[in-house]
C-alpha positions in Angstrom: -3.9 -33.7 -1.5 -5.8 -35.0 1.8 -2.6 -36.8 2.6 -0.4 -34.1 1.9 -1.7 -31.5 4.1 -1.9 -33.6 7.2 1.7 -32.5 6.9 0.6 -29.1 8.0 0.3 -29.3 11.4 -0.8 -27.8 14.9 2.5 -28.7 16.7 4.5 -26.6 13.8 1.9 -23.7 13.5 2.7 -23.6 17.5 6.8 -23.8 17.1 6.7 -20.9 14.1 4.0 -18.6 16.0 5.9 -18.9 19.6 9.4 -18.0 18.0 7.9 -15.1 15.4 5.8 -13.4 18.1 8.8 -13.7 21.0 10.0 -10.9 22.8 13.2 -11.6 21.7 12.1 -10.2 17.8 10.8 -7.2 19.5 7.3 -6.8 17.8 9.0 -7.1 14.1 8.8 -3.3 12.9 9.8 -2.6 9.7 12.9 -2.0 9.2 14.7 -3.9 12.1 16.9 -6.3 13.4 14.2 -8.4 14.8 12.2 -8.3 11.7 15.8 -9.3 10.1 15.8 -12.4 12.4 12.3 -13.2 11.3 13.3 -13.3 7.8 16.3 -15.5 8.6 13.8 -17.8 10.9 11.3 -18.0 7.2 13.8 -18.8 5.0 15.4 -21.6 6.5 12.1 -22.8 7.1 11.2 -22.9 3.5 14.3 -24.4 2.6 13.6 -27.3 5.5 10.0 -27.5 3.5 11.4 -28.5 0.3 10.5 -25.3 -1.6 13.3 -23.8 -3.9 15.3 -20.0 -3.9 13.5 -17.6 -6.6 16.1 -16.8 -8.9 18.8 -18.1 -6.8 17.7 -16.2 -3.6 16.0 -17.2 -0.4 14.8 -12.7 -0.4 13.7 -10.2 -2.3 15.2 -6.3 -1.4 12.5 -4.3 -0.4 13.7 -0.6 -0.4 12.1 2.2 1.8 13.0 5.9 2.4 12.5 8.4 4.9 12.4 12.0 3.7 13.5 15.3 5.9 12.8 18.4 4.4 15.9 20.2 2.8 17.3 23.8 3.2 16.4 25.0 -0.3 12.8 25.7 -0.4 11.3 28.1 -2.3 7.9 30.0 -4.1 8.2 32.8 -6.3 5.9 34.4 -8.4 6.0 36.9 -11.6 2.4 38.7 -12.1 2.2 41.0 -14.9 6.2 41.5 -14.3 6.3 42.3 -10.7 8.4 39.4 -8.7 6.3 38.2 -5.4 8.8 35.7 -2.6 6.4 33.5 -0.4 7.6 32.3 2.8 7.6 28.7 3.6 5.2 27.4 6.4 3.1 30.7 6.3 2.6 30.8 2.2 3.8 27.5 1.3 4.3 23.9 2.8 6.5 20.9 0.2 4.0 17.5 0.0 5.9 14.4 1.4 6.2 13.2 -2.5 7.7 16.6 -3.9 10.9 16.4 -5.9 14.7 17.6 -4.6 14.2 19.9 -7.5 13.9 23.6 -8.9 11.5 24.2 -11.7 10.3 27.4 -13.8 7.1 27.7 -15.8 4.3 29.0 -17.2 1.1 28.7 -14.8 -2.1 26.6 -15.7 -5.6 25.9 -13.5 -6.5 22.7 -13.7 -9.3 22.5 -11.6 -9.2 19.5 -9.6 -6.4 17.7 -11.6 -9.0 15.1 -12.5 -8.9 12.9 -15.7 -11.9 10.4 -15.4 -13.0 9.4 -19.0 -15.8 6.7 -17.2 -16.9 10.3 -15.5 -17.1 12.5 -18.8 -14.7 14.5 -16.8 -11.1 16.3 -17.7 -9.5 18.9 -16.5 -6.6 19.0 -18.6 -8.8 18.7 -21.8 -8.1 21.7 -24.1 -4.9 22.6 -21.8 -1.4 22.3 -22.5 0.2 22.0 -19.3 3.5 20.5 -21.1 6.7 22.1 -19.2 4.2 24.2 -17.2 3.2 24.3 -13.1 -0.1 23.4 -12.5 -2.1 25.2 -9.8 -5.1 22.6 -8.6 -7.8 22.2 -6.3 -6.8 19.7 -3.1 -10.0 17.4 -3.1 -12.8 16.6 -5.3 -16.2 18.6 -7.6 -18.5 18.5 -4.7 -16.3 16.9 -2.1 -19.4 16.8 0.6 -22.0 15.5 -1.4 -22.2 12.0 -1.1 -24.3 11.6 -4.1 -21.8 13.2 -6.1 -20.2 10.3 -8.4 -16.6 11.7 -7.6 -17.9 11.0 -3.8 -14.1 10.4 -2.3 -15.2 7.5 -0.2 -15.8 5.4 -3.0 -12.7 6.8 -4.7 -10.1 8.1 -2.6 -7.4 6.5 -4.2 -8.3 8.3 -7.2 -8.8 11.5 -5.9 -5.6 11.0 -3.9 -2.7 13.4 -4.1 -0.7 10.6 -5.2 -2.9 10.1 -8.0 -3.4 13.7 -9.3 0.6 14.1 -9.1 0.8 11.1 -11.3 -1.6 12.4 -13.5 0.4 15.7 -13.6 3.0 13.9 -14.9 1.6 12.6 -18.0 0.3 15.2 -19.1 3.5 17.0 -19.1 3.5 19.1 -16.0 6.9 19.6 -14.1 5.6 21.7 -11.1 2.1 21.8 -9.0 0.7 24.2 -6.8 -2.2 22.9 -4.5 -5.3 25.0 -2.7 -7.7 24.3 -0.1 -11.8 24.5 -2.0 -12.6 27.6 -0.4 -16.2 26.6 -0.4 -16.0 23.6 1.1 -13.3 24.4 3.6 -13.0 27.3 6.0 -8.9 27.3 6.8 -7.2 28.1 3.3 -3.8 28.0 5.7 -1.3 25.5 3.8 -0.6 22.2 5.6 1.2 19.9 3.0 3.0 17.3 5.0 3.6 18.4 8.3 7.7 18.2 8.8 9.0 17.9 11.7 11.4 20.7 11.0 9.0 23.2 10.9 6.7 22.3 13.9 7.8 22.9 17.2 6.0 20.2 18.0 6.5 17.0 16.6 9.5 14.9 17.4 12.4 15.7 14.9 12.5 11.9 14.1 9.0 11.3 13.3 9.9 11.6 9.1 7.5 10.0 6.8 8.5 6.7 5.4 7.8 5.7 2.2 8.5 3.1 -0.8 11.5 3.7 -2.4 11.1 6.2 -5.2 13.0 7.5 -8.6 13.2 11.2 -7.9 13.0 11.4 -11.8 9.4 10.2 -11.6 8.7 13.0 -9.0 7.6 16.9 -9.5 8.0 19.5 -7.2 4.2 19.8 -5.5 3.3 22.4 -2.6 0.3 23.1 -0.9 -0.3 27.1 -1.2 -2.3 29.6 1.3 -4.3 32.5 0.7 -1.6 35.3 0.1 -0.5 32.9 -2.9 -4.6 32.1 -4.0 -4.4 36.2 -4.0 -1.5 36.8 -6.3 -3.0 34.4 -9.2 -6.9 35.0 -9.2 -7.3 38.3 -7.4 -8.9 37.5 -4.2 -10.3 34.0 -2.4 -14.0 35.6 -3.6 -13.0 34.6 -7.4 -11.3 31.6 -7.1 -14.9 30.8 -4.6 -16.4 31.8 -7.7 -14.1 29.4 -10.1 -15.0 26.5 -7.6 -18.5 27.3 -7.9 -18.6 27.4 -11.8 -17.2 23.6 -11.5 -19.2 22.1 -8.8 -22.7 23.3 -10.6 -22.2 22.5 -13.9 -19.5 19.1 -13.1 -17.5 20.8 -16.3 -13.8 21.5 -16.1 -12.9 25.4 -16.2 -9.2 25.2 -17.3 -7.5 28.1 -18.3 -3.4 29.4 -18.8 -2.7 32.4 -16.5 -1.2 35.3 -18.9 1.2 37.1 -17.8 2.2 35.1 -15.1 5.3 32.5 -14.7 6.7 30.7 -11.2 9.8 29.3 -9.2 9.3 26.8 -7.3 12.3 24.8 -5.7 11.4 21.7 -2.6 14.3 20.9 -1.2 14.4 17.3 0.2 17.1 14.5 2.2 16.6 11.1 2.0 17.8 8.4 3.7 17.6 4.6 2.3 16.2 1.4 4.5 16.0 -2.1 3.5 14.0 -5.0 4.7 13.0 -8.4 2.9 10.4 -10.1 1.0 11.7 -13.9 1.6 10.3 -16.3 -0.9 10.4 -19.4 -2.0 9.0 -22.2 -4.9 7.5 -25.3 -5.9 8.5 -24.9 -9.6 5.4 -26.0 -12.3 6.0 -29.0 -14.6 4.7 -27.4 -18.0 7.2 -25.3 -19.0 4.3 -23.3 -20.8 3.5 -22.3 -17.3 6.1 -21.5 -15.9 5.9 -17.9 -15.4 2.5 -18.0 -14.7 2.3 -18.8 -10.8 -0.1 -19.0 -7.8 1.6 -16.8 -5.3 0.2 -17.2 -1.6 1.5 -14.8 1.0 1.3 -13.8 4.4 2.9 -10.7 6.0 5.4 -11.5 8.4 6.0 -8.0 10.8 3.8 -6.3 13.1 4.6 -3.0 14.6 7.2 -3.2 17.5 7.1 -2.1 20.8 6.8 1.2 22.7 9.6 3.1 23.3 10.5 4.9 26.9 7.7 2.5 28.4 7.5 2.7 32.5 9.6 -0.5 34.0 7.9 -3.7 34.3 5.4 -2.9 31.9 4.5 -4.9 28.8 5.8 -2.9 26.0 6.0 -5.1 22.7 3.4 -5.5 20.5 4.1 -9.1 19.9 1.6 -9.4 17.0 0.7 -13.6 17.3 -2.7 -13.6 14.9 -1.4 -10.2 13.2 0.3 -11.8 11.3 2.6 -14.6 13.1 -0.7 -16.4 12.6 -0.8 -16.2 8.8 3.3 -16.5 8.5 3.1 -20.1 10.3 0.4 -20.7 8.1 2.3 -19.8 5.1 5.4 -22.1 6.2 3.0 -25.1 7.1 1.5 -25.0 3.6 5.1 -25.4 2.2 5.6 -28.2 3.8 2.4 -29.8 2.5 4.2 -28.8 -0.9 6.7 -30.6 -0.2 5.4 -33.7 1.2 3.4 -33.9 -1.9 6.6 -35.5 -4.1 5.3 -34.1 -7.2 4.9 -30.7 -9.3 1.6 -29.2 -10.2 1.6 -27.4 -14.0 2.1 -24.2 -12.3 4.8 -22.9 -9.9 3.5 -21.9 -7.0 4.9 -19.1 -5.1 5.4 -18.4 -1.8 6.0 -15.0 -0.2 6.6 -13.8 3.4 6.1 -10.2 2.9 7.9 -7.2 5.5 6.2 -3.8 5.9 2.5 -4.7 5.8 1.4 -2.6 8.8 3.7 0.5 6.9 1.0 0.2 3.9 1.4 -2.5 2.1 5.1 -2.1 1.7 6.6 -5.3 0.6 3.7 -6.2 -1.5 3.7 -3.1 -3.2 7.3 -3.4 -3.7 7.0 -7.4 -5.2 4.3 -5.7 -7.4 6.2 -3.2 -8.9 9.1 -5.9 -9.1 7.4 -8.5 -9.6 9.6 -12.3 -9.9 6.8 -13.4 -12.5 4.3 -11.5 -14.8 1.5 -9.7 -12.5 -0.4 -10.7 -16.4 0.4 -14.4 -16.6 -0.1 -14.6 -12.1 -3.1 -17.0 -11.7 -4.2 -15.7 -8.3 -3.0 -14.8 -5.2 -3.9 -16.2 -1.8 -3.4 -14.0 1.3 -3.3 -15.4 5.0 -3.6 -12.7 7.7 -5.0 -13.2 11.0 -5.8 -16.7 11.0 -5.3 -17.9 14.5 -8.2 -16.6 16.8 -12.1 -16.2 16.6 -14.6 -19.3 17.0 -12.4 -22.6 15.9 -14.9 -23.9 12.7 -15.4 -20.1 11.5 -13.6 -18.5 8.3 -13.8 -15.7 6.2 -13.3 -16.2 2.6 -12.6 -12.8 1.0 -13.0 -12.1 -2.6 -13.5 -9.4 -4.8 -17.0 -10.4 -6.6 -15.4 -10.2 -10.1 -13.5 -13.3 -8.7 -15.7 -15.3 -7.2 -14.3 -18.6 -9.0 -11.5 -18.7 -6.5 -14.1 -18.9 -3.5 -15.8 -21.9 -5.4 -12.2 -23.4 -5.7 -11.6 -23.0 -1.9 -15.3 -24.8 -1.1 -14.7 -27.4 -3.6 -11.7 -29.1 -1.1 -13.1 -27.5 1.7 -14.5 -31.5 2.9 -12.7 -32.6 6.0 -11.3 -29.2 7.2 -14.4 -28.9 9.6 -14.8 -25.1 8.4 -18.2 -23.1 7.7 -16.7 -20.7 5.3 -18.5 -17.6 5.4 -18.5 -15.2 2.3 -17.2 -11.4 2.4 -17.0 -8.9 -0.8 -13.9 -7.7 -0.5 -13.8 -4.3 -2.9 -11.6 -1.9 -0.6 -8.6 -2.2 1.9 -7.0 -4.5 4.2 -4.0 -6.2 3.5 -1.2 -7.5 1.4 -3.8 -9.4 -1.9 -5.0 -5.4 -2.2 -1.5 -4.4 -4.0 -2.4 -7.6 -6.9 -6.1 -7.2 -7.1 -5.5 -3.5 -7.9 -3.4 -4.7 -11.2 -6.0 -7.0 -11.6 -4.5 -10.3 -10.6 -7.6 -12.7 -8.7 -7.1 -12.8 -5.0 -8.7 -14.6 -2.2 -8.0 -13.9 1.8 -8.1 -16.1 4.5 -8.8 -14.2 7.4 -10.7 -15.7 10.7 -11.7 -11.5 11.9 -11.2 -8.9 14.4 -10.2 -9.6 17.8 -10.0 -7.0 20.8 -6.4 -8.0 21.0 -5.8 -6.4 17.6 -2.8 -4.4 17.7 -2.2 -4.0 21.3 0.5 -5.9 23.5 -1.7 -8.6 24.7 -1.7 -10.1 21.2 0.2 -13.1 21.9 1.0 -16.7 21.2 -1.0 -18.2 24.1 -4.1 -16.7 22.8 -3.9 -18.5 19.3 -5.4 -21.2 18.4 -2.4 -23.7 16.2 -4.9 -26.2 15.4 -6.7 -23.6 13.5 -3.7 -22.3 12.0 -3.1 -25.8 10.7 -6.4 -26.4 9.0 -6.6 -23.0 7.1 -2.8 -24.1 5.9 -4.5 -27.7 4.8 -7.5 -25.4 3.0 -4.6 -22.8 1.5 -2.6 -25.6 0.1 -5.0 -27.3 -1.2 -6.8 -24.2 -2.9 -3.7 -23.1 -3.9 -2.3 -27.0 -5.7 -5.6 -27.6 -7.2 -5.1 -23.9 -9.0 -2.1 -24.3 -10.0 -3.0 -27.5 -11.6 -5.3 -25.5 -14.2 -4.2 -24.2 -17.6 -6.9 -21.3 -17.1 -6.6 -18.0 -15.2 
């Protein structure tokens, strides 16, 4: 192993980390050509290595969308058989995640949307919101007290829109309708996602992009004002009254609206972009193992460059340590791989992954489609920002449930001249958070912060390659002694 990752090296840390952070690429957004040329660059790279194509290919397809609001949008209400039109913007305002769809239903509050079993808490218990539209609070019970155990900074993905759509979902619904707490907020005005084609404002290119999605697994969901709030409960003063019944007691207040169905129709156009997850393999000798991998990765793009930037100004965010840093890393550990001239039990995996700095995009992406079982995955190791900060200084990131992977890294951490410094790692960050979430062990390498971080001046000539080198010799070694164990 020692001899082995002398093969990663401060001369080819330098090479990969001048050419990936180049003007010439452009600052590597996602999607574009120069994070295309990046992936080409990766590729041949690991095929120089030694490592092998995944499934006979060098890339994995990672689709994205960007999605304008449509023509066809549209609220109505029936209320004890009188028919009630809302206007979009003023009444109504489509979610970036709403369907291209028209749906009719019976109406059902569902207080917050919430189903936390670990909370004693349901909204939809006693409810049958099956082929209905749910109407829903936007936030939390008791959104502002941070005692509160559904505090949202300790669970904002839960309490996410994203989440309480999903949730819709399986209970049935095929619709939602979302308020503003008018207790805990003063401006009941509907705000949804804010389209460019209804601001006068915001650039009409500036469309939200997103992972690619099945619009089957999608509901129509709007975000709803006060004229709306009016038409189901009477006034804001009893649905202030609703919240309040919630909030004191922390018990769920469903209840079916009689008398009263809705239309709702979001309207959406979506246009499809690509980019690419490149990967690569050392394939495992026990063939009992061998769809159960250590996958280490690094993010390979950054965020571009300025557009209509004044003449002779420095206008591309180069990004060097985020993440050219970790993507030389990444490529010197497979040549340590392949200088090794054996196979450890397990494959071990190797993924350059695009769209990072969008939100995780290409990890996401690899863990909704993954190449091996996210069950049978032994860990994953993650290398971003590696090339800056004091020279003998790491951070070794871990979630604390995982804490075997940090003892793995200090057990062949002799020689590499680190002081590895511990971090809990429980929220955030980068590309290991889209496998630790499904449960999968990760462990990032990451040497901190820097005042360069994403601005222009982040580049090449401020890294240190010699750095870059040693956490490669510490990944690869982590990564081949893992991979040589039967146990996750």
């Amino acid at each position: 192993l020692t001899r082995a990752s002398r093969s990663a090296s401060a001369a080819g840390a330098a090479a990969h980390v001048a050419y990936l952070a180049s003007d010439a690429l452009l600052g590597r957004n996602t999607p574009s050509p120069g994070l295309d040329t990046a992936a080409a660059y990766i590729a041949r790279q690991f095929q120089q290595a030694g490592l092998q194509p995944v499934r006979g290919a060098w890339t994995q397809e990672v689709r994205m969308q960007t999605v304008a609001l449509g023509d066809s949008n549209a609220l109505s209400l029936t209320v004890s058989g009188k028919d009630t039109a809302f206007a979009i913007k003023d009444d109504f305002v489509p979610f970036d995640m709403t369907a291209d769809r028209l749906v009719q239903g019976d109406l059902v509050f569902a207080g917050y949307g919430i189903t936390a079993p670990d909370l004693t808490y349901d909204d939809y218990d006693g409810v049958d919101v099956r082929g209905k539209i749910v109407v829903i609070f936007r936030h939390e019970p008791r959104e502002n007290d941070t005692t509160s155990r559904f505090n949202s900074r300790k669970n904002a993905d839960r309490w996410g829109m994203a989440a309480k759509v999903k949730r819709a979902r399986e209970h049935g619904a095929v619709g939602m309708l979302v308020m503003n707490e008018p207790l805990s907020h003063m401006s009941l005005t509907p705000r949804g996602y804010p389209w460019p084609s209804l601001s006068r404002i915001i650039p009409k290119d500036a469309l939200p992009m997103t992972l690619m999605a099945d619009d089957t697994e999608k509901i129509p969901v709007v975000h709803v004002g006060e004229r709306v709030i009016t038409a189901l409960f009477g006034s804001v003063d009893s649905l202030k009254q609703l919240q309040q019944r919630i909030d004191t007691g922390l018990r769920p207040a469903s209840f079916t609206f009689r008398g009263v169905t809705g239309t709702v129709r979001t309207s959406t156009v979506v246009t499809v972009h690509r980019a690419q997850n490149v990967v690569g393999m050392v394939p495992g000798a026990d063939s009992t193992l061998s769809d159960a991998p250590v996958v280490i990765g690094a993010h390979y793009d950054h965020v571009g460059y300025k557009k209509n930037s004044p003449a002779g100004t420095d206008s591309i965010f180069n990004g060097a340590d985020d993440n050219a840093s970790g993507t030389a890393g990444l490529i010197e550990v497979a040549k340590a791989a392949g200088a090794m001239g054996t196979r450890p039990a397990r494959p071990i995996l190797f993924i350059a992954f695009a769209g990072e700095e969008k939100g995780l995009f290409g990890s996401e992406w690899y863990a909704r489609h993954p190449l091996f079982p996210l069950p049978r995955t032994r860990a994953m190791l993650n290398m971003d920002m590696v090339g800056m900060n004091a020279p003998d200084s790491l951070l070794l990131i871990a979630q604390e449930r995982h804490r075997s992977l940090e003892d793995v890294a200090r057990s062949v951490n002799d020689g590499s001249g680190f002081t590895l410094v511990t971090s809990n790692l429980e929220s955030g960050g980068s590309d290991h958070m889209s496998f630790t979430k499904r449960d999968v062990p990760a462990l990032f390498f990451h040497s901190g912060l820097t005042p360069y971080y994403h601005k222009v001046v982040d580049e090449a000539s401020l890294l240190n390659p010699d750095k870059i080198a040693r956490v490669a010799g510490l990944v690869f070694r982590t990564a081949w002694t893992l991979a040589g164990s039967p146990h996750r």
